[in-house]
FIFILO-280038 format. One line per field, with one value per residue: x negated, y, z negated of N, C-alpha, C in turn; residue in three letters; residue number from 1. Coordinates in nm, 4 decimals. Layout:
# residues N
n_x <- (X ...)
n_y <- (Y ...)
n_z <- (Z ...)
ca_x <- (X ...)
ca_y <- (Y ...)
ca_z <- (Z ...)
c_x <- (X ...)
c_y <- (Y ...)
c_z <- (Z ...)
rest <- (ALA ...)
nr <- (NUM ...)
# end
This chain:
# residues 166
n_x <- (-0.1588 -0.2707 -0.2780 -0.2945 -0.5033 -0.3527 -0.1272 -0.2294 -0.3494 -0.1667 0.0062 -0.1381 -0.1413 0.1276 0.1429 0.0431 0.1500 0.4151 0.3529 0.2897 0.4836 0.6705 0.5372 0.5928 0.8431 1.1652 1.1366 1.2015 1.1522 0.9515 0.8292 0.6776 0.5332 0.3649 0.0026 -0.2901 -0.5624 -0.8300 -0.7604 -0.5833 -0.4007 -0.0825 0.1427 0.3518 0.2297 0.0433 0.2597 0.3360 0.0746 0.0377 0.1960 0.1427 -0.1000 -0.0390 0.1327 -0.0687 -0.2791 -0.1296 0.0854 -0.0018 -0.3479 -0.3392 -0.1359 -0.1135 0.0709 0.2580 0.1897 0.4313 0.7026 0.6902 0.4636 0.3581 0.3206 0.1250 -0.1513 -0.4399 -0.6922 -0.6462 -0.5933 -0.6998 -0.6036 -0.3648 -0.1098 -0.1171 -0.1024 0.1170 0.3726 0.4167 0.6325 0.8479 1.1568 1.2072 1.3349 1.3091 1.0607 1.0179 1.1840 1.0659 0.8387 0.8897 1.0002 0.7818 0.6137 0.8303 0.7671 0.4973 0.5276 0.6687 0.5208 0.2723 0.4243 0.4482 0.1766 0.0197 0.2108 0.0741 -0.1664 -0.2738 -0.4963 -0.7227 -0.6216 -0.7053 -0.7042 -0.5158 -0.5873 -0.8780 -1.1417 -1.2789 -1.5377 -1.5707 -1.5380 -1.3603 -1.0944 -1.0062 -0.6831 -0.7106 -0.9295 -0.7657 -0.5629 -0.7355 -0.8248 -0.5974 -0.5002 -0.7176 -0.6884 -0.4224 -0.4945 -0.6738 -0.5717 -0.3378 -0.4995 -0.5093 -0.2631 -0.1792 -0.2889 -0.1563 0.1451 0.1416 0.0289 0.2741 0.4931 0.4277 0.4380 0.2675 0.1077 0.0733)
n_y <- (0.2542 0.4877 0.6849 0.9961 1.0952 1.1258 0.9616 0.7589 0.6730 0.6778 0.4949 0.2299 0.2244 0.1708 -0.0186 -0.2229 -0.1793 -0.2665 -0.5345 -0.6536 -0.6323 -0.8154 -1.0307 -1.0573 -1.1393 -1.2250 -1.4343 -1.5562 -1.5263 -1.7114 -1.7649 -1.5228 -1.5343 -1.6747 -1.8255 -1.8924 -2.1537 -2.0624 -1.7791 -1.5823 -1.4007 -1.2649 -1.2701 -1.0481 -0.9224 -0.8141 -0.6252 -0.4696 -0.3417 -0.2436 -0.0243 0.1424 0.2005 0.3474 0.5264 0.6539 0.7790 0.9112 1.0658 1.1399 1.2025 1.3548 1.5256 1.6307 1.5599 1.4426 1.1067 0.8032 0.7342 0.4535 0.3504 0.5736 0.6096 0.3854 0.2283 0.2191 0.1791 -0.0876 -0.2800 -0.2579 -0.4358 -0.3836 -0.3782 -0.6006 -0.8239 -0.7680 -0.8296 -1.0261 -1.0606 -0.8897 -0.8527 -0.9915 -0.7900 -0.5301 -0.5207 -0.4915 -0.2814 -0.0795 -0.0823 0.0001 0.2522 0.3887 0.3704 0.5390 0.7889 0.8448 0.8636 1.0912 1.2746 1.2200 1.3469 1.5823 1.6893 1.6764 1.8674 2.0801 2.1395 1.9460 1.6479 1.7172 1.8236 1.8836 1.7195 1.7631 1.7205 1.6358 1.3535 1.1350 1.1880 1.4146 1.4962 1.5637 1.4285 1.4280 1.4545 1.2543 1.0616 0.9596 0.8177 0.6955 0.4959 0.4006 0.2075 0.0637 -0.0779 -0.1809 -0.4020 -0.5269 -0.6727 -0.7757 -0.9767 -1.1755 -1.2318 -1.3477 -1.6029 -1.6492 -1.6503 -1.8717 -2.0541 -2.1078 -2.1824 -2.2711 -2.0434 -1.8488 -1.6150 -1.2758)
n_z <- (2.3631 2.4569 2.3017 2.0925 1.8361 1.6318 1.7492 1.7343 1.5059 1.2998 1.4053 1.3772 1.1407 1.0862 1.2189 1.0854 0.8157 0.8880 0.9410 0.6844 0.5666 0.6718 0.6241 0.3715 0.3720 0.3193 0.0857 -0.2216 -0.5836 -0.6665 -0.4469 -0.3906 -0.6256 -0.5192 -0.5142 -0.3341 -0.3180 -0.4989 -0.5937 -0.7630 -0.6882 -0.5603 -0.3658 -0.4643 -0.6508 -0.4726 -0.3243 -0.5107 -0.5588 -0.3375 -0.3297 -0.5327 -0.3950 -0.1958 -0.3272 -0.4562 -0.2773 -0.0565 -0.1815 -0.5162 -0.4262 -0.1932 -0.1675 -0.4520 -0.6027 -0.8928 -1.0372 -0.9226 -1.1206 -1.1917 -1.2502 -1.3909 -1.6757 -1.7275 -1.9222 -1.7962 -1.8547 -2.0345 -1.8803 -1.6094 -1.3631 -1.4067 -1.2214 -1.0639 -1.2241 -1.3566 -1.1890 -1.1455 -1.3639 -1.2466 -1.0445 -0.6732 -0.5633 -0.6496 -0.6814 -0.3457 -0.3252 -0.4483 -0.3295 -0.1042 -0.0988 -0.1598 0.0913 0.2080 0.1136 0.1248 0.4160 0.4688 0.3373 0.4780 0.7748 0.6692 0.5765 0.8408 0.9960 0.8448 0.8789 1.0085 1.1145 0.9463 0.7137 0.4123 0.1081 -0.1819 -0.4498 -0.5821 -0.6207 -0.8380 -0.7785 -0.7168 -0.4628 -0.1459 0.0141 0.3581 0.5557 0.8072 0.6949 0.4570 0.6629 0.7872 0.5465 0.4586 0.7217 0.6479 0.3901 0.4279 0.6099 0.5235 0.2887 0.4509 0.5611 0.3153 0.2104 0.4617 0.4118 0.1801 0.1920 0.4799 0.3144 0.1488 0.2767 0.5543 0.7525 1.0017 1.1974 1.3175)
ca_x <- (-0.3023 -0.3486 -0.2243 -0.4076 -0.5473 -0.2510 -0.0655 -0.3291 -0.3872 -0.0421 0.0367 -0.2228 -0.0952 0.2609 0.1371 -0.0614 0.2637 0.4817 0.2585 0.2793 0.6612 0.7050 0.4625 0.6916 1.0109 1.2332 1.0448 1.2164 1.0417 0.8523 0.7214 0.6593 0.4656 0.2385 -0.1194 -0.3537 -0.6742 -0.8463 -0.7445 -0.4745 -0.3633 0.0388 0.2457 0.4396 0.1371 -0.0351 0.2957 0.3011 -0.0602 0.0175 0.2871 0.0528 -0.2309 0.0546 0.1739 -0.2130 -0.3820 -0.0510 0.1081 -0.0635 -0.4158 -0.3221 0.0224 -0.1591 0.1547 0.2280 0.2104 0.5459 0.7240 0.7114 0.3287 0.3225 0.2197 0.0272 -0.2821 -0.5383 -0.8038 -0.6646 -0.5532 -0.7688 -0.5302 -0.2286 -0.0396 -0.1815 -0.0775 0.2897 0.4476 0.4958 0.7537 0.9636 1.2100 1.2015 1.4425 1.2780 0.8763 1.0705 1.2619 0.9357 0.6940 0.9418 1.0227 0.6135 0.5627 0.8888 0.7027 0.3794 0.5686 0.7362 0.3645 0.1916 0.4328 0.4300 0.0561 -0.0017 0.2515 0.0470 -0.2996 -0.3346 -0.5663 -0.8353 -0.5773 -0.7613 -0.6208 -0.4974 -0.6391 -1.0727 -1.1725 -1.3679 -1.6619 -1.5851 -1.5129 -1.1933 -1.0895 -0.9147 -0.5831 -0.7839 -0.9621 -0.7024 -0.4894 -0.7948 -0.8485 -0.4871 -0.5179 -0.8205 -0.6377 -0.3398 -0.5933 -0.7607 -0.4568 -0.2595 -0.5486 -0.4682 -0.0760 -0.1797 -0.3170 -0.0556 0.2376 0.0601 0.0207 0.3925 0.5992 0.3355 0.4519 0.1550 0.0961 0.0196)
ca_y <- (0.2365 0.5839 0.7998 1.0941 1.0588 1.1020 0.8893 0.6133 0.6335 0.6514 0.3168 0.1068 0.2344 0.1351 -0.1367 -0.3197 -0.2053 -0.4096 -0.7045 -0.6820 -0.6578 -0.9582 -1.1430 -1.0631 -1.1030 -1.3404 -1.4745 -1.5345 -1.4848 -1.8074 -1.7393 -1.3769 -1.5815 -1.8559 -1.7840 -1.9741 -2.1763 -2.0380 -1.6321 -1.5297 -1.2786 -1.3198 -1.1640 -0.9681 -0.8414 -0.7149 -0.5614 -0.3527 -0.3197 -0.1516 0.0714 0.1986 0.2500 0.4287 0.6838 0.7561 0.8208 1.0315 1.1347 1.2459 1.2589 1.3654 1.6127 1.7105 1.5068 1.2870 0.9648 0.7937 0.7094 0.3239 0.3211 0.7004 0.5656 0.2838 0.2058 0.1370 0.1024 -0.1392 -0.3743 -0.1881 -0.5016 -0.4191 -0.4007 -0.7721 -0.8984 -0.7256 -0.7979 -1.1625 -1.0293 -0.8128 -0.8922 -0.9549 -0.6485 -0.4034 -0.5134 -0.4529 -0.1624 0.0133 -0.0362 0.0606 0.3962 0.4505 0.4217 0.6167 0.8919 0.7838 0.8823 1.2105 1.3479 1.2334 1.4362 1.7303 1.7586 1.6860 1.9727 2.2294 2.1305 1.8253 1.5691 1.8536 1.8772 1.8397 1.6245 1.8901 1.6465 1.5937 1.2271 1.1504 1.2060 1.5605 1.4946 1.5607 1.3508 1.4705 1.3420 1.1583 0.9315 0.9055 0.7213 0.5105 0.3968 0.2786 0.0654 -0.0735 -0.1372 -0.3166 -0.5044 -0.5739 -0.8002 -0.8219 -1.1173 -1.2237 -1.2029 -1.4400 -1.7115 -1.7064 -1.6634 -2.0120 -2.2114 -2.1370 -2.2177 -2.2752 -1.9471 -1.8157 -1.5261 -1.1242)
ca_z <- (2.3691 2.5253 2.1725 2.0658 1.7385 1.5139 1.7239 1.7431 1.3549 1.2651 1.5050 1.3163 0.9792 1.1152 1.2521 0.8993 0.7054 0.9288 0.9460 0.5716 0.5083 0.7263 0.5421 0.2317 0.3673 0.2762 -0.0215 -0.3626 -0.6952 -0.6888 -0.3032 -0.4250 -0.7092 -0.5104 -0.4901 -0.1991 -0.3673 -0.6424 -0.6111 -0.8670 -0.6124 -0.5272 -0.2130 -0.5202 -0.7047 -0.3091 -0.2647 -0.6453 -0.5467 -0.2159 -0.3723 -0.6255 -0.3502 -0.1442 -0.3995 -0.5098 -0.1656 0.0282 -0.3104 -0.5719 -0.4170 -0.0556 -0.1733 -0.5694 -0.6954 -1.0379 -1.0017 -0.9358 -1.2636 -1.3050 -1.3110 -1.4509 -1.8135 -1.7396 -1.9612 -1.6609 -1.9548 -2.0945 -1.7569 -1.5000 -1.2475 -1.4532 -1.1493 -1.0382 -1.3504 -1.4481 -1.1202 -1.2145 -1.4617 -1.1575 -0.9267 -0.5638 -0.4990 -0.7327 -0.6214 -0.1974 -0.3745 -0.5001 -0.2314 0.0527 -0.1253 -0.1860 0.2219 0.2651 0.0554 0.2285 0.5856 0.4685 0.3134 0.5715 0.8394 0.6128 0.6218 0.9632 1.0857 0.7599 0.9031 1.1121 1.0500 0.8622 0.5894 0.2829 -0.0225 -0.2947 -0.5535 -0.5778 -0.6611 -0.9311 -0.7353 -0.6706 -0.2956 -0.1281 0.1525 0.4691 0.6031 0.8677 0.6038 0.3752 0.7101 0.7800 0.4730 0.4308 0.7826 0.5735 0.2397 0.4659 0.6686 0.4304 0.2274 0.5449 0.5899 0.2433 0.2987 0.5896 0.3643 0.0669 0.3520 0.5172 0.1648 0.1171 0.4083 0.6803 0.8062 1.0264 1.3188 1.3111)
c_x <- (-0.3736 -0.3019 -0.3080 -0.4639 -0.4439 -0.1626 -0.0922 -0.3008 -0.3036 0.0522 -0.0741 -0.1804 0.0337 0.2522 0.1127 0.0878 0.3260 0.4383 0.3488 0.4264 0.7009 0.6132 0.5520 0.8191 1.0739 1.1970 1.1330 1.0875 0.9296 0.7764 0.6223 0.5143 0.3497 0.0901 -0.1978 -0.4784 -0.7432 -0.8099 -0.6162 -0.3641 -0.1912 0.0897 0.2800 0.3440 0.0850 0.1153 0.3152 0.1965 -0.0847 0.1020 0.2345 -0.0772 -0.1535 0.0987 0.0154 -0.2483 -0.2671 0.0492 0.0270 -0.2164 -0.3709 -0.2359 0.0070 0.0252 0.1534 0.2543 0.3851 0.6382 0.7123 0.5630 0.2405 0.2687 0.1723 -0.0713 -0.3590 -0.6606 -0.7539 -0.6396 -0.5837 -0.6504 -0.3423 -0.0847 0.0308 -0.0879 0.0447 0.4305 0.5213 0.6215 0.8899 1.0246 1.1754 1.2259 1.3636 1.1158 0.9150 1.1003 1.1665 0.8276 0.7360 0.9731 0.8672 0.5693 0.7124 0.8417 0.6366 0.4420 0.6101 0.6198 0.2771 0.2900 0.4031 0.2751 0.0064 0.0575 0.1673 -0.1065 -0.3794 -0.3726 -0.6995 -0.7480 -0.6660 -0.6937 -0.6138 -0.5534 -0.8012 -1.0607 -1.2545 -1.5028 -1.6968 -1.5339 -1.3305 -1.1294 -1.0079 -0.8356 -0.6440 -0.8167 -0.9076 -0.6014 -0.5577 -0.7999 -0.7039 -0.4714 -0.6092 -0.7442 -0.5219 -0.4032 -0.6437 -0.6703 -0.3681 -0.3403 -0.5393 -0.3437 -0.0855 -0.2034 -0.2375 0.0672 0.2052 0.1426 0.1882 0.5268 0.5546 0.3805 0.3091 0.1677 0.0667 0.0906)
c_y <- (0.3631 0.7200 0.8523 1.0028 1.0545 0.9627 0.7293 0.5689 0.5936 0.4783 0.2744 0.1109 0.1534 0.0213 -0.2592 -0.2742 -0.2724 -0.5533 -0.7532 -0.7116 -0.7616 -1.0738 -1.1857 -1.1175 -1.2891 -1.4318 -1.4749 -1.5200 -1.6216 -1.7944 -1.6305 -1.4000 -1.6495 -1.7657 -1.8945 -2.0113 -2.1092 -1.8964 -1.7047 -1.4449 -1.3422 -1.1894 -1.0632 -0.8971 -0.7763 -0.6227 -0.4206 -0.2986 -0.1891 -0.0312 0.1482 0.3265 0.3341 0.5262 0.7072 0.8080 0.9840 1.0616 1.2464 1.2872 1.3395 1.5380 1.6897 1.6581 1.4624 1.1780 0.8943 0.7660 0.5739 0.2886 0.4539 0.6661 0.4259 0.2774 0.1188 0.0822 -0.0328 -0.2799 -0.2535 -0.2705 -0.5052 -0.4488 -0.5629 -0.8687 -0.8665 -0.8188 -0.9439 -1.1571 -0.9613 -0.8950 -0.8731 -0.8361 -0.5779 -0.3687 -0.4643 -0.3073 -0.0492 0.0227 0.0594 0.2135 0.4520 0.4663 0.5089 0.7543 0.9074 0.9249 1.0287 1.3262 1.3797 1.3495 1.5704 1.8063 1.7456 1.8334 2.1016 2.2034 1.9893 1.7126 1.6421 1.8360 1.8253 1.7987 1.7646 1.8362 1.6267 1.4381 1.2614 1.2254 1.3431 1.6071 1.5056 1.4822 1.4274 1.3853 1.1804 1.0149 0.8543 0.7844 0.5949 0.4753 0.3217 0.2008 0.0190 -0.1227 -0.2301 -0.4219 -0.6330 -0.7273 -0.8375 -0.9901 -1.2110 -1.2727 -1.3615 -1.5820 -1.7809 -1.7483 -1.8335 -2.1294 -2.2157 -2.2028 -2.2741 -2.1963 -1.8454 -1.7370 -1.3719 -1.1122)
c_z <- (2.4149 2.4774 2.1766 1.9257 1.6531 1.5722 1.7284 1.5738 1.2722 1.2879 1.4243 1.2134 0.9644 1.1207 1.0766 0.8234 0.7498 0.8823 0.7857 0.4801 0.5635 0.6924 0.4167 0.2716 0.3332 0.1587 -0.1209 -0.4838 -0.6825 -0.5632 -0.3551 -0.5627 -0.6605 -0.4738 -0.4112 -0.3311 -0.4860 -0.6807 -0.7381 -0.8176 -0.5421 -0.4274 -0.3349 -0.5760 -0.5694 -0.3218 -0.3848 -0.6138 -0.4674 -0.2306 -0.3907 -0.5126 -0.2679 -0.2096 -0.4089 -0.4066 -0.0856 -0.0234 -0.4144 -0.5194 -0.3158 -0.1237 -0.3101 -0.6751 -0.8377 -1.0298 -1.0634 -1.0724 -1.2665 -1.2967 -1.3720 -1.6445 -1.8415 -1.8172 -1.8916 -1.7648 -2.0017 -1.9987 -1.6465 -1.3794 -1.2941 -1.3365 -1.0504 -1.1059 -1.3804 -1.3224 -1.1168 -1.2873 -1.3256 -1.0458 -0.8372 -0.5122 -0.5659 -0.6510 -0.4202 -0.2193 -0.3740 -0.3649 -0.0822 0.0296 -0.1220 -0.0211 0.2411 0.2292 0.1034 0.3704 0.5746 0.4562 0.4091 0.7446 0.8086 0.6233 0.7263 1.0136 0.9775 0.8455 0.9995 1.0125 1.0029 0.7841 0.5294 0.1474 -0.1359 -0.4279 -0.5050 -0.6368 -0.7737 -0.9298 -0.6846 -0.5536 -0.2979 -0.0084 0.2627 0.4949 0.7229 0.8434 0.5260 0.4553 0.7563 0.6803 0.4170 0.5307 0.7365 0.4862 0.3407 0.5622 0.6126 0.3373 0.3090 0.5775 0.4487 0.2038 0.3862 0.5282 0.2706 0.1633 0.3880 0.4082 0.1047 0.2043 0.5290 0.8000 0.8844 1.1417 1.2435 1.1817)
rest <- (UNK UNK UNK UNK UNK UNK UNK UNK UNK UNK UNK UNK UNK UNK UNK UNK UNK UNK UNK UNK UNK UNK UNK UNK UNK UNK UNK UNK UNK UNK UNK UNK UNK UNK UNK UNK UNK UNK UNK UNK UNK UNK UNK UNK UNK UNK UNK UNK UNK UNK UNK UNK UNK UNK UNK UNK UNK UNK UNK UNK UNK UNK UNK UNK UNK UNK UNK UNK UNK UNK UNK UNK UNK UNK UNK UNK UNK UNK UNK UNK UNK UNK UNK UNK UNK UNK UNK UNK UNK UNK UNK UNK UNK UNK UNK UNK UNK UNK UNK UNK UNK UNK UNK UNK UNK UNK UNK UNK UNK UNK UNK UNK UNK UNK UNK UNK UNK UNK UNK UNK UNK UNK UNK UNK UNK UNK UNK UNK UNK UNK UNK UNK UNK UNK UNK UNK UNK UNK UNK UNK UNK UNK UNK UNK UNK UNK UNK UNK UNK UNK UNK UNK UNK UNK UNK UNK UNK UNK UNK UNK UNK UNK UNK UNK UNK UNK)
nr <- (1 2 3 4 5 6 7 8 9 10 11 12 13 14 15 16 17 18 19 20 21 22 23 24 25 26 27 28 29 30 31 32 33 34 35 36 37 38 39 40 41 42 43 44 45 46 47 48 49 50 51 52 53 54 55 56 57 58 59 60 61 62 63 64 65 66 67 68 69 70 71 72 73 74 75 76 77 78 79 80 81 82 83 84 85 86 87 88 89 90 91 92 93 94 95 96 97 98 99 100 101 102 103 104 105 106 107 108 109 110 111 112 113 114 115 116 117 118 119 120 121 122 123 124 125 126 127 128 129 130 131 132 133 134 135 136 137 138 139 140 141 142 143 144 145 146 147 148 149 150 151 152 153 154 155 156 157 158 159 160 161 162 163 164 165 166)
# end
């Protein structure tokens, strides 16, 4: 509770990915499948989801990478949620397989630019919008993005097992 800034920012990031792998765990394909009330949204699609948003942010935007290979020729035009939508088709092991290598990438990037520049590094990739983000923003906005479905996590999790806590 009394980290600097990296190791505050880092601990919440740590923290929301935990949460989120123990939301998943133990799950076969049909858990990995159930969706809560009227969403569409499944534990296995959040965790393709979070892969995806894990190589883009402290991959290729963050590190000026190429996006990993099994969503490297995606057509986003044509399934902007293709990720949402495919993961129905993948195994448990492969959708665990994939996301745990995307934060082990995640963890290696993010030391690497911390020890080249701190939290000032600047993303080697520009957004659409021209802007470039700093390491800083790029680690809050992934405790938002796992926050963010860690409380969704919480509801499918629930409607499947009546599995419920952090």
């Amino acid at each position: 509770m009394n980290g600097n800034d990296v190791e505050t920012l880092v601990g919440f990031l740590e923290y929301q990915r935990g949460t989120f792998g123990w939301k998943c765990e133990g799950l076969d394909a049909v858990g990995l499948r159930a969706t809560a009330a009227a969403s569409t949204m499944t534990l296995g699609g959040m965790m393709k989801h979070l892969a995806i948003v894990e190589d883009w942010w402290c991959a290729q935007c963050l590190m000026g990478t190429e996006a990993a290979p099994w969503w490297r020729d995606v057509d986003w035009d044509a399934d902007r949620d293709w990720e949402w939508h495919s993961a129905a088709d993948d195994s448990p092991e492969w959708l665990r397989e994939v996301w745990g290598e995307a934060v082990a990438r995640s963890r290696a990037n993010v030391k690497e630019a911390l020890a080249a520049a701190g939290l000032d590094q600047v993303a080697k990739r520009s957004l659409s919008d021209g802007g470039t983000p700093s390491l800083r923003w790029v680690l809050l906005h992934m405790v938002e993005e796992y926050a963010r479905h860690n409380g969704h996590a919480d509801l499918i999790r629930e409607s499947i097992d009546g599995s419920t806590g952090e």
